[in-house]
VOPAGU-2260 file (C-alpha; in pm, 1 decimal, decimal comma):
REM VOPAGU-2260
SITE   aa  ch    i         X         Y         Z
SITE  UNK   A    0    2039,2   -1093,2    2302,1
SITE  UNK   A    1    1931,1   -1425,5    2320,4
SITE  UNK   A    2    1569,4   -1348,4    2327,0
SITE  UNK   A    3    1636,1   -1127,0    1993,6
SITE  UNK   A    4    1836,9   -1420,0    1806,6
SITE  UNK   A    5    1520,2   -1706,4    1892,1
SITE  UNK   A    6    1284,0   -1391,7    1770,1
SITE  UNK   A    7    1485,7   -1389,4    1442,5
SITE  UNK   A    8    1538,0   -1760,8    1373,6
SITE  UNK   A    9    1150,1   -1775,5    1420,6
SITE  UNK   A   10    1091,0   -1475,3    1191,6
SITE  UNK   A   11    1337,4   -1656,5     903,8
SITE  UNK   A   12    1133,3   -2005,6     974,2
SITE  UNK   A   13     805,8   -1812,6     916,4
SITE  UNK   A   14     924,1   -1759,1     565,1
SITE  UNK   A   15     850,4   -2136,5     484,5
SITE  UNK   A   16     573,5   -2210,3     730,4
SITE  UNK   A   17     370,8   -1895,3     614,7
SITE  UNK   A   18     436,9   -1959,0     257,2
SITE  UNK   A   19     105,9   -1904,3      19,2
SITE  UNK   A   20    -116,1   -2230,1    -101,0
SITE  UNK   A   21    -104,2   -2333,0    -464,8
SITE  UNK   A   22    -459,5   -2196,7    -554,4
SITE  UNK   A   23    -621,8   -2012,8    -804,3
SITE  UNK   A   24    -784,9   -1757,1    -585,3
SITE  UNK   A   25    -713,2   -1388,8    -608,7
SITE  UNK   A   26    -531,9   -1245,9    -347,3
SITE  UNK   A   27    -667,7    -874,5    -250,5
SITE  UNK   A   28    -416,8    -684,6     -72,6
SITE  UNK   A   29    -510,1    -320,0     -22,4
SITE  UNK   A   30    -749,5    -259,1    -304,6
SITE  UNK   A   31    -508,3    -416,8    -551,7
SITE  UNK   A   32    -549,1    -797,3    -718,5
SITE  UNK   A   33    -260,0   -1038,2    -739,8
SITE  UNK   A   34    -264,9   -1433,8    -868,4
SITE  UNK   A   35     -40,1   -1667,4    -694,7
SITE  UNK   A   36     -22,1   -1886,0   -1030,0
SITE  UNK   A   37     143,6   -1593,3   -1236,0
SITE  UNK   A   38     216,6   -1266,6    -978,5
SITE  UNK   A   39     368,0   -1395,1    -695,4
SITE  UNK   A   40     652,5   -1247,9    -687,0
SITE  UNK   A   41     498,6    -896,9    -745,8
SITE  UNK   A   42     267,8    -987,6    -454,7
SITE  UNK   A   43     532,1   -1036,5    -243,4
SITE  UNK   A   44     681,1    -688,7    -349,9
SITE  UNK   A   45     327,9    -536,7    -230,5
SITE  UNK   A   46     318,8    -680,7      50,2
SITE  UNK   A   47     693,3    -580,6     174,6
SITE  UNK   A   48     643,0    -212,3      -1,4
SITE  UNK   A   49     431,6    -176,5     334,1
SITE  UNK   A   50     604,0      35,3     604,4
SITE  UNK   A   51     649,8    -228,2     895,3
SITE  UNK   A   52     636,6    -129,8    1239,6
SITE  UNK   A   53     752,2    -334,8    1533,3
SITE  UNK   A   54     796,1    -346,0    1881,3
SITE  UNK   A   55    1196,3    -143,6    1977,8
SITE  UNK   A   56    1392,1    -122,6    2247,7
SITE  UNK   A   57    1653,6     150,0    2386,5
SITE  UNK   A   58    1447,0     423,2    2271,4
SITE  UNK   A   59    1470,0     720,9    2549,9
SITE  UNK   A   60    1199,2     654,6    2829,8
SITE  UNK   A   61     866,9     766,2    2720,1
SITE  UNK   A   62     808,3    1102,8    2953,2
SITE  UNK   A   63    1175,3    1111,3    3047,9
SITE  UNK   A   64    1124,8     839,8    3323,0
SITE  UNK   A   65     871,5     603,5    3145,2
SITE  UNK   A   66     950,2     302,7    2980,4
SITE  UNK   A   67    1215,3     254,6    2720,8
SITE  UNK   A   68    1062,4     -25,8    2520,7
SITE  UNK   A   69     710,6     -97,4    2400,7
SITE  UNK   A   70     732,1    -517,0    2386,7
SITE  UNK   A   71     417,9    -623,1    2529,1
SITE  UNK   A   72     191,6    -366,1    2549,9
SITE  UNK   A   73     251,4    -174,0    2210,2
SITE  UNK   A   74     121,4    -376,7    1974,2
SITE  UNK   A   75    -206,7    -164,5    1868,7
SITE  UNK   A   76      -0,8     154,0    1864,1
SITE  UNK   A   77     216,9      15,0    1605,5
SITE  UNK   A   78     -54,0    -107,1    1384,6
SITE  UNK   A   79    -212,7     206,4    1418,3
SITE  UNK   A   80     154,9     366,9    1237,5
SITE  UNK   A   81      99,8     114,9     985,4
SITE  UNK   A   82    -204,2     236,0     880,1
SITE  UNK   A   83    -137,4     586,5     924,8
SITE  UNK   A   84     174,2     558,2     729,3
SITE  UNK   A   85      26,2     378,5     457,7
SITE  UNK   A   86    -193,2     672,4     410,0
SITE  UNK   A   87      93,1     891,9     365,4
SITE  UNK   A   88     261,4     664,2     136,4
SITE  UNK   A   89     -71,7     714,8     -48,1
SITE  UNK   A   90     -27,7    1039,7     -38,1
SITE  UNK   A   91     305,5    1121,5    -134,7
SITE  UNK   A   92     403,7     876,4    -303,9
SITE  UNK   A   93      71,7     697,1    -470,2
SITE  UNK   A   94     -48,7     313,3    -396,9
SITE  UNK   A   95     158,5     213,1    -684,6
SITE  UNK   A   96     523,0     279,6    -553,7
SITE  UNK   A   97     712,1       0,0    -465,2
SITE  UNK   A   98    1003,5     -70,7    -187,4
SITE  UNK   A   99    1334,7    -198,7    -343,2
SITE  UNK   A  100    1600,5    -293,6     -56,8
SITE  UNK   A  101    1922,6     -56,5    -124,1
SITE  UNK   A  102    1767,8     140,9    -393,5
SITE  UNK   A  103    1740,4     494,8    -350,6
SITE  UNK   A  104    1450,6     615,4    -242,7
SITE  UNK   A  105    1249,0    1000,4    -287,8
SITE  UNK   A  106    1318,8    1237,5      -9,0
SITE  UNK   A  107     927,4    1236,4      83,9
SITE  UNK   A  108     954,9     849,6     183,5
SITE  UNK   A  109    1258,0     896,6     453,5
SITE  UNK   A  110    1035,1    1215,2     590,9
SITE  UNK   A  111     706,0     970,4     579,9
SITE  UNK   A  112     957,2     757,8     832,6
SITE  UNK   A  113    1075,4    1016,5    1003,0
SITE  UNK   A  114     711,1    1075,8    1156,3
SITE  UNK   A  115     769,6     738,2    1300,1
SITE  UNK   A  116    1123,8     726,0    1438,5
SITE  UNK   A  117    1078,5     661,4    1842,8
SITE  UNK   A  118    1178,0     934,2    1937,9
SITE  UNK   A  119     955,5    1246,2    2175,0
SITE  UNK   A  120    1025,8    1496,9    1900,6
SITE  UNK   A  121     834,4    1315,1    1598,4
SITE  UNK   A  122     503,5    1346,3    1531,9
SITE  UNK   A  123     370,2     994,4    1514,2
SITE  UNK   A  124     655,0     831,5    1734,4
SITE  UNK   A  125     512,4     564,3    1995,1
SITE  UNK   A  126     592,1     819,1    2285,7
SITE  UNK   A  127     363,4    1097,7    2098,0
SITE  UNK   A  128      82,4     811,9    2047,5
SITE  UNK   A  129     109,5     707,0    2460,8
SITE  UNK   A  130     126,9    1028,7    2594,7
SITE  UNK   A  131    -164,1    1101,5    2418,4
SITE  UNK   A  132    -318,7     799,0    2513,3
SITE  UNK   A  133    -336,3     924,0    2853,2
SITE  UNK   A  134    -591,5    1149,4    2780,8
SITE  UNK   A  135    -784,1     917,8    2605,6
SITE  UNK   A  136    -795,3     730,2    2970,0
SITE  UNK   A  137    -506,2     463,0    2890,2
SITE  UNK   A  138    -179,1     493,1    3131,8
SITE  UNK   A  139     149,4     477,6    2963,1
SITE  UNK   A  140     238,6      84,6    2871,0
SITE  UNK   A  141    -135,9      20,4    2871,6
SITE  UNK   A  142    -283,8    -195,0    2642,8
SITE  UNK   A  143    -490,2      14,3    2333,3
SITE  UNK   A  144    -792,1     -95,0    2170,7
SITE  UNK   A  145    -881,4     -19,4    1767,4
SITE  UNK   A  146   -1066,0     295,4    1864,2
SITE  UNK   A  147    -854,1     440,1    2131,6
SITE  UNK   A  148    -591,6     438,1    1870,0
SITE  UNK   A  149    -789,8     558,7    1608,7
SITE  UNK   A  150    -877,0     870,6    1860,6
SITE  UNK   A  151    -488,1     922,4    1939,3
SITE  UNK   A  152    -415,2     959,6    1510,1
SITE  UNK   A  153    -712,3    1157,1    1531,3
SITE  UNK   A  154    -565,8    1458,8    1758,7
SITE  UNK   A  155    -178,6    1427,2    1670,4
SITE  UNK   A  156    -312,1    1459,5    1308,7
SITE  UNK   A  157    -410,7    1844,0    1456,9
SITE  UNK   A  158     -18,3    1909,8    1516,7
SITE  UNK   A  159     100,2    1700,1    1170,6
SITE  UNK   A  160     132,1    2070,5     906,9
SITE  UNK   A  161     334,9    1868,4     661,8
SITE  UNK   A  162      38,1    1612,8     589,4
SITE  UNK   A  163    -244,7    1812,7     661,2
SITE  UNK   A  164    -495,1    1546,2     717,6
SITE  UNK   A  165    -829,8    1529,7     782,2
SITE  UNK   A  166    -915,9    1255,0    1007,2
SITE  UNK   A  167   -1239,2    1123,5    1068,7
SITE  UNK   A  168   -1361,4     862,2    1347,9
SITE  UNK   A  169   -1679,1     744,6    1287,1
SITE  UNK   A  170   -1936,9     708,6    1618,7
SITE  UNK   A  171   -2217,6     486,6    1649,0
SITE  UNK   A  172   -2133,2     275,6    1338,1
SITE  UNK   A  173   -2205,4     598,3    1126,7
SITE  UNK   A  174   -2052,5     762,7     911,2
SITE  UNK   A  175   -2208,1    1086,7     822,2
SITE  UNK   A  176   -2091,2    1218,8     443,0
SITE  UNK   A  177   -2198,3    1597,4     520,8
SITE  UNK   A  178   -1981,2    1612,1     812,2
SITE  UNK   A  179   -1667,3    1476,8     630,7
SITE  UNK   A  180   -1684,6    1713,3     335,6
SITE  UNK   A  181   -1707,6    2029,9     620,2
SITE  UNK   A  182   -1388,0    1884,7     759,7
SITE  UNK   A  183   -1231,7    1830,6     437,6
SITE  UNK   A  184   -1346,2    2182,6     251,6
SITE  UNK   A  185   -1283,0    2407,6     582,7
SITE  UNK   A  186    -998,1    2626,3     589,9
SITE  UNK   A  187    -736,4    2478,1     923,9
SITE  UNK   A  188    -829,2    2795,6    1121,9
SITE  UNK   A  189   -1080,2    3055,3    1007,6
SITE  UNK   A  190   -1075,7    3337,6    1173,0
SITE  UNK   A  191    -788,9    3602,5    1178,7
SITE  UNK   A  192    -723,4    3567,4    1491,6
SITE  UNK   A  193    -709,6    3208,3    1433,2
SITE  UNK   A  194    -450,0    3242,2    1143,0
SITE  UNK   A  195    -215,8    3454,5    1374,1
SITE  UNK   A  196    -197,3    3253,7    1633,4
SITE  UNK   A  197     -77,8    2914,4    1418,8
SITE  UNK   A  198     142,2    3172,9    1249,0
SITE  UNK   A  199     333,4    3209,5    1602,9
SITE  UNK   A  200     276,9    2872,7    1646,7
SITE  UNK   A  201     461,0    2817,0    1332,9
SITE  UNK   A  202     717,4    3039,2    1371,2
SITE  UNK   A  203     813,9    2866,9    1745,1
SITE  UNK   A  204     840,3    2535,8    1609,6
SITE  UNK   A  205    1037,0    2667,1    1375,5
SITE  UNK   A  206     811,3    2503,5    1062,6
SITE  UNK   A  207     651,3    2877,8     936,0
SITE  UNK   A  208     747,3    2746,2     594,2
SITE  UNK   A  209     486,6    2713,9     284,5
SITE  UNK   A  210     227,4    2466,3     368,5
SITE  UNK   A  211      77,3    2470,8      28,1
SITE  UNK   A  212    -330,7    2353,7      60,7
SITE  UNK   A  213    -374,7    2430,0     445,1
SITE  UNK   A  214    -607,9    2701,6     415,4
SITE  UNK   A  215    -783,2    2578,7     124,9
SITE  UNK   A  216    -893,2    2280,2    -114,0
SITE  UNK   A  217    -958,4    1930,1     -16,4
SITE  UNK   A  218    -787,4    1803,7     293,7
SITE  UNK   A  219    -672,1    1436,5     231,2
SITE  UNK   A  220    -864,2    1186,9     474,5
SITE  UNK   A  221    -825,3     947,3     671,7
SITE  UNK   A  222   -1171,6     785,1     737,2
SITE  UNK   A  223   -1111,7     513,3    1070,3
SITE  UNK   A  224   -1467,8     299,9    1101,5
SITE  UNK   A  225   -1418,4     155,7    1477,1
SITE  UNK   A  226   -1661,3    -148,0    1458,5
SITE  UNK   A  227   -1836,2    -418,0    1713,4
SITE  UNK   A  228   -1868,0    -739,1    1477,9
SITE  UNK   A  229   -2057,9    -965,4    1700,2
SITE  UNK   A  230   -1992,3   -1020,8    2087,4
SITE  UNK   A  231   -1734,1   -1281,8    2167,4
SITE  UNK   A  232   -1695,0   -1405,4    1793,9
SITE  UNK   A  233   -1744,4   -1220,2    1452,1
SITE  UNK   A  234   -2083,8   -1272,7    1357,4
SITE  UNK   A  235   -2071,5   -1468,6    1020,8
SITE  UNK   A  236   -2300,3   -1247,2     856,5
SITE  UNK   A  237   -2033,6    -927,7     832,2
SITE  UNK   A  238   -1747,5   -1160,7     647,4
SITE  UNK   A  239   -1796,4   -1098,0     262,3
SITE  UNK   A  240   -1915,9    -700,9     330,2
SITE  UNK   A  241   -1544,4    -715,9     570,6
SITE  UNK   A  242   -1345,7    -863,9     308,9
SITE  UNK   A  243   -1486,0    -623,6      18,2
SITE  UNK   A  244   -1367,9    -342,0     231,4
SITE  UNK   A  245   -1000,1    -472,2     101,3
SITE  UNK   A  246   -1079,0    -462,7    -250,8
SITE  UNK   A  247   -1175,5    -100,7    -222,9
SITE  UNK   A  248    -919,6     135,5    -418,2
SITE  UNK   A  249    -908,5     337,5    -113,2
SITE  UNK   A  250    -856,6      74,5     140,6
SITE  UNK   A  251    -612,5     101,6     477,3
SITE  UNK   A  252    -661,3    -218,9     557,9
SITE  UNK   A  253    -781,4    -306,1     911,3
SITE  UNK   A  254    -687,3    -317,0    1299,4
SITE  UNK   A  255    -741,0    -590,3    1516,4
SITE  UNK   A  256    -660,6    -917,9    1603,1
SITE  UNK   A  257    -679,7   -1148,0    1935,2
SITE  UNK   A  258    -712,6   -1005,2    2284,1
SITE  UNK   A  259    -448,0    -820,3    2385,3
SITE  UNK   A  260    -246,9    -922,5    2069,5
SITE  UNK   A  261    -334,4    -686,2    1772,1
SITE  UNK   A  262    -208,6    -708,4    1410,9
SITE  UNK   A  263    -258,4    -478,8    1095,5
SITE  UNK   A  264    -466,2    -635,9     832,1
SITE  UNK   A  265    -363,8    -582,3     455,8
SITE  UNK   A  266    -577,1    -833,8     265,7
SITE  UNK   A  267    -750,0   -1153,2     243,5
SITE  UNK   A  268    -692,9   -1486,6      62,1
SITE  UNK   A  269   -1037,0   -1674,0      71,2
SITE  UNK   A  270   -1173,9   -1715,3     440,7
SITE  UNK   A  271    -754,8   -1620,4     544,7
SITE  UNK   A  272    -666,1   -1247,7     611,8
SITE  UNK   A  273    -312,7   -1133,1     578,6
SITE  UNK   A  274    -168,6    -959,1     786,2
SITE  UNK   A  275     165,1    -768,0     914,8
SITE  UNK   A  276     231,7    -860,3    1291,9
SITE  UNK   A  277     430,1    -669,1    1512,4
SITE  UNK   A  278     532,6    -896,6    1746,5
SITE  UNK   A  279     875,1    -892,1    1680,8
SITE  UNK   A  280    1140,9    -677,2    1876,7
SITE  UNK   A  281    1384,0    -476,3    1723,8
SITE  UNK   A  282    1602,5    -195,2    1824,3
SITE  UNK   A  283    1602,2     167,0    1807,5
SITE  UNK   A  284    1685,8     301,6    1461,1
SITE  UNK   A  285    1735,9     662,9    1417,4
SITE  UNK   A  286    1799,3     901,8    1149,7
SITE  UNK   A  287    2116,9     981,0     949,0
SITE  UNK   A  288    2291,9    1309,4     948,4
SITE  UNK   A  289    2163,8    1335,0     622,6
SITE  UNK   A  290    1775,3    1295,0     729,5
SITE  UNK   A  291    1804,3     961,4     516,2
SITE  UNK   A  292    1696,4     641,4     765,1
SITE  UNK   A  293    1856,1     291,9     745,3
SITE  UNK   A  294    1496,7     140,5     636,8
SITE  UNK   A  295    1599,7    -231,2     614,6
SITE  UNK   A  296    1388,6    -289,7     924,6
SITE  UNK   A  297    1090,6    -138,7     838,9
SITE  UNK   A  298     993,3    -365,1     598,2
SITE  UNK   A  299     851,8    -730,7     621,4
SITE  UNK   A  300    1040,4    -929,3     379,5
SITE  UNK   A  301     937,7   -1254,0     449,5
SITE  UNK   A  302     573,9   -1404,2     361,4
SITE  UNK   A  303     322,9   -1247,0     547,6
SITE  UNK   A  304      97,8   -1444,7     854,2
SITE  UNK   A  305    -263,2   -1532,5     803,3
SITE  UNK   A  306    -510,1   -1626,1    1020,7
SITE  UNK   A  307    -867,9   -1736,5     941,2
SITE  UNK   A  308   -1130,5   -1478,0     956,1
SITE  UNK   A  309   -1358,2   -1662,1    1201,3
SITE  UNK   A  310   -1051,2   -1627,6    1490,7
SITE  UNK   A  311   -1045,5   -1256,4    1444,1
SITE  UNK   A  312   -1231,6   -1045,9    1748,6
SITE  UNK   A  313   -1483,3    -868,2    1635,5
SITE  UNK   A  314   -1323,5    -512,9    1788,6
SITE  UNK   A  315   -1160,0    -356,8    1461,2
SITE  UNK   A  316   -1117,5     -42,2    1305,5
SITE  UNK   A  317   -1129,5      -6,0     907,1
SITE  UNK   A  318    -889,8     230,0     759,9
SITE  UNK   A  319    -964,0     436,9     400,3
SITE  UNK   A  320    -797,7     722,6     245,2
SITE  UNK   A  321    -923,7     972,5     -25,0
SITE  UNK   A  322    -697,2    1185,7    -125,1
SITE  UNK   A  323    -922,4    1402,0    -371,5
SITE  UNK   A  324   -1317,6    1487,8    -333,0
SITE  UNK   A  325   -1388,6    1228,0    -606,8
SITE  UNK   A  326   -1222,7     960,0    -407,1
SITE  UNK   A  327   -1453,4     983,1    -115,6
SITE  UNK   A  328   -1750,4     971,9    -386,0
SITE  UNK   A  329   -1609,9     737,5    -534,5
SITE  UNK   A  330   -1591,0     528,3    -212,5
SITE  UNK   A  331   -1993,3     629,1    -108,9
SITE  UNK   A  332   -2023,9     455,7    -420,6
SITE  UNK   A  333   -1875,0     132,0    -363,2
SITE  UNK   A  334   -2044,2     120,5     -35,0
SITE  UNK   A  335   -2363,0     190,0    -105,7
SITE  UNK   A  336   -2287,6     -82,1    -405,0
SITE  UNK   A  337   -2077,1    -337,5    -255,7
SITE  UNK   A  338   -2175,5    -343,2     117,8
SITE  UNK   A  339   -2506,9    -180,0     189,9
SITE  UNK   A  340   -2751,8    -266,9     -42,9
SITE  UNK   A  341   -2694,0    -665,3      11,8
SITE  UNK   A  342   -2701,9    -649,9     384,2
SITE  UNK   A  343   -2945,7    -786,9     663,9
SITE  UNK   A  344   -2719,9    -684,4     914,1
SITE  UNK   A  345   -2517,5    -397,9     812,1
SITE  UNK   A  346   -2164,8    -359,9     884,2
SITE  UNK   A  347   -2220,7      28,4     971,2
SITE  UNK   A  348   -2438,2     286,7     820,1
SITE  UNK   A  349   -2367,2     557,0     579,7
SITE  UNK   A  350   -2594,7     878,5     593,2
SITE  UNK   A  351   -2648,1    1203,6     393,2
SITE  UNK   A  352   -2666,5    1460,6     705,3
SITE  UNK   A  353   -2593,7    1492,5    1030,6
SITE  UNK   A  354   -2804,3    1313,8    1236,3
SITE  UNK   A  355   -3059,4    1591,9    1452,7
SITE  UNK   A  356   -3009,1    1405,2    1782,2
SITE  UNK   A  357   -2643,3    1454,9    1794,7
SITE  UNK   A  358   -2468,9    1724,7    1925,6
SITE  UNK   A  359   -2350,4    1993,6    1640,1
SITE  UNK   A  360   -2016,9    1840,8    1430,0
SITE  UNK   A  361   -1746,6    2104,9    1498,1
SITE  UNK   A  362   -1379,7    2019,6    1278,4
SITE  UNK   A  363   -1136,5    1956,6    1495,6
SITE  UNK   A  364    -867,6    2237,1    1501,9
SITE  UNK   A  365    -502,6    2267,3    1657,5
SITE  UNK   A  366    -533,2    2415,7    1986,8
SITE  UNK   A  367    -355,3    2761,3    2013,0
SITE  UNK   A  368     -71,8    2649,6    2260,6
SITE  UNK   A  369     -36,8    2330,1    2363,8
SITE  UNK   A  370     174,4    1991,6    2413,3
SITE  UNK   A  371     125,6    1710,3    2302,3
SITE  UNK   A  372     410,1    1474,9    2498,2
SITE  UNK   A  373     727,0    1631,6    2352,4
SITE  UNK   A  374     751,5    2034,5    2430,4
SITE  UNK   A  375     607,6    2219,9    2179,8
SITE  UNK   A  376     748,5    2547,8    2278,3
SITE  UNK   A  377    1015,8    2583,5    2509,6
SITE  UNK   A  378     888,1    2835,2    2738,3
SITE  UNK   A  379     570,9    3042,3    2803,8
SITE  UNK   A  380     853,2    3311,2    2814,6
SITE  UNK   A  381     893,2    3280,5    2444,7
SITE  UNK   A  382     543,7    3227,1    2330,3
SITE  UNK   A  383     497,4    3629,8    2482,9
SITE  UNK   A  384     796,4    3720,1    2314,6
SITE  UNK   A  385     640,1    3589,9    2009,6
SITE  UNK   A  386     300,7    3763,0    2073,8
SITE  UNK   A  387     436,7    4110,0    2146,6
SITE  UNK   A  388     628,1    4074,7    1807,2
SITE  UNK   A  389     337,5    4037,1    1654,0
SITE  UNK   A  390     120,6    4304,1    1828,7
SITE  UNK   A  391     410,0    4553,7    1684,2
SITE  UNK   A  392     433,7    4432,9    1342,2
SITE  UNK   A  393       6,7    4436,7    1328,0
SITE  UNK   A  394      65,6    4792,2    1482,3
């Protein structure tokens, strides 16, 4: 308890040591433009409209017998929520909605948080992200880099039915536009057999309801770039075509940091980034009776940190979301524009078709039965229940 009061005096200090400069400088703070001299304020309602996740404690033991906090080694995990659940705010709710503490907020926003709660039976909770972790070759309570994370999104997204997301990780710097539209314009399962089997699937998580735009139209992505930006420093050369990545409409921001210490990056003010930092330890919050969750601590109300862009390591993984065909052409666009065309050194490459020496791109789908941390299905006992009922009503 004493450790949680110091955190808190030295979160209510950073208010006045982190304030902004008197400047005349834009600010650019995920694809949107705010002045200090006459926007401040409504910067500062950007900024704390930002689902804010931080390290909790007395959360039930990851695995049943794993740990029960994530301080220390769950930093990267809970950026990677940030950015995953500002995609779904984009979604739902649009890039324009604002946070107002006490005011009543839609029913989509409390299920966006519920995704998050810490707790095994939520989709995007830190013990979902670990456990899946592990097969991504990073024990429980390890320490995740940019990419491992972005990997983890990329295979709970397979389970998430209520966003139906298309997630795309980038490899070798390059991201491949033929491959993302297959992803985006294939049906979730194709064949019959397919179909019937997340049908049962459905129906033993007990989610068989509508899923409107699951089997067809655009899926909404989530593009992750995982990126190298120099050896032991950033290389100079990738700053301005980095910082016009967060004046893109579509921007997620960025993961990163310091070794071993990772923040989610939201914008930049001149050679400063801005950033939410979850470094900060809070307790367990769960939801109400009602499905409503007490959101005060999930947003950053005080002025956000910066750091200067030359401290950064140059691991990092930039975050974009389309939610429509034309916004991913839209985005081409501006990259071709903005950070291709003036580059000696490009930041990463952006291609036409699938490169011939790779192996074939396959879209990931859901497999047919499977865990992923929490129990999916209670027993195998039910799952052949489930089957037989359907070999009848097929008969």
């Amino acid at each position: 308890s004493v450790l949680s009061r110091y955190e808190n005096q030295i979160t209510i200090l950073s208010d006045y040591l982190e304030e902004f400069p008197e400047t005349d400088e834009p600010v650019w703070i995920l694809g949107r433009q705010h002045h200090l001299n006459t926007d401040k304020s409504k910067l500062l309602l950007d900024i704390s409209a930002r689902l804010w996740f931080t390290y909790r404690r007395k959360f039930s033991p990851i695995g049943g017998t794993g740990p029960s906090s994530d301080a220390g080694w769950g930093c990267m995990l809970r950026c990677g929520q940030m950015m995953l659940a500002q995609a779904l705010i984009c979604r739902h709710l649009g890039r324009d909605w604002q946070w107002e503490k006490h005011k009543k907020q839609p029913e989509e926003y409390h299920r966006i948080l519920r995704c998050f709660l810490d707790r095994k039976d939520c989709c995007y909770s830190i013990h979902q992200m670990a456990q899946m972790g592990v097969g991504e070759g990073k024990s429980i309570g390890e320490w995740f880099g940019p990419n491992t994370v972005a990997q983890v999104l990329k295979k709970l997204a397979l389970f998430d039915e209520w966003n139906s997301l298309a997630v795309y990780v980038s490899m070798d710097n390059t991201v491949v536009i033929e491959d993302i539209k297959k992803m985006c314009w294939s049906p979730a399962q194709s064949s019959g057999v397919a179909h019937s089997s997340a049908h049962l699937h459905r129906h033993a998580l007990g989610q068989n309801k509508n899923t409107a735009g699951l089997y067809r139209g655009w899926k909404p992505l989530l593009l992750i770039i995982p990126l190298r930006l120099g050896i032991n420093h950033i290389n100079p050369v990738y700053i301005d075509a980095f910082k016009e990545c967060f004046k893109m409409p579509q921007s997620l921001g960025a993961l990163g940091g310091k070794p071993n210490n990772a923040y989610y990056f939201i914008g930049f003010l001149g050679n400063e980034l801005i950033y939410l930092d979850p470094h900060t330890t809070q307790s367990f919050v769960d939801s109400e009776e009602n499905g409503t969750v007490d959101d005060k601590s999930f947003h950053c109300q005080q002025a956000p940190h910066r750091m200067k862009i030359m401290n950064l390591d140059p691991s990092v993984a930039l975050g974009f979301f389309c939610k429509e065909e034309c916004d991913f052409d839209n985005w081409c666009s501006l990259v071709q524009k903005e950070i291709l065309k003036q580059q000696s050194l490009r930041m990463f490459e952006l291609v036409q078709k699938h490169p011939p020496h790779w192996p074939p791109f396959i879209p990931p789908t859901k497999p047919e039965v499977t865990t992923t941390g929490a129990e999916l299905i209670e027993s195998t006992d039910k799952l052949f229940e489930l089957e037989e009922e359907f070999e009848i009503l097929s008969v």
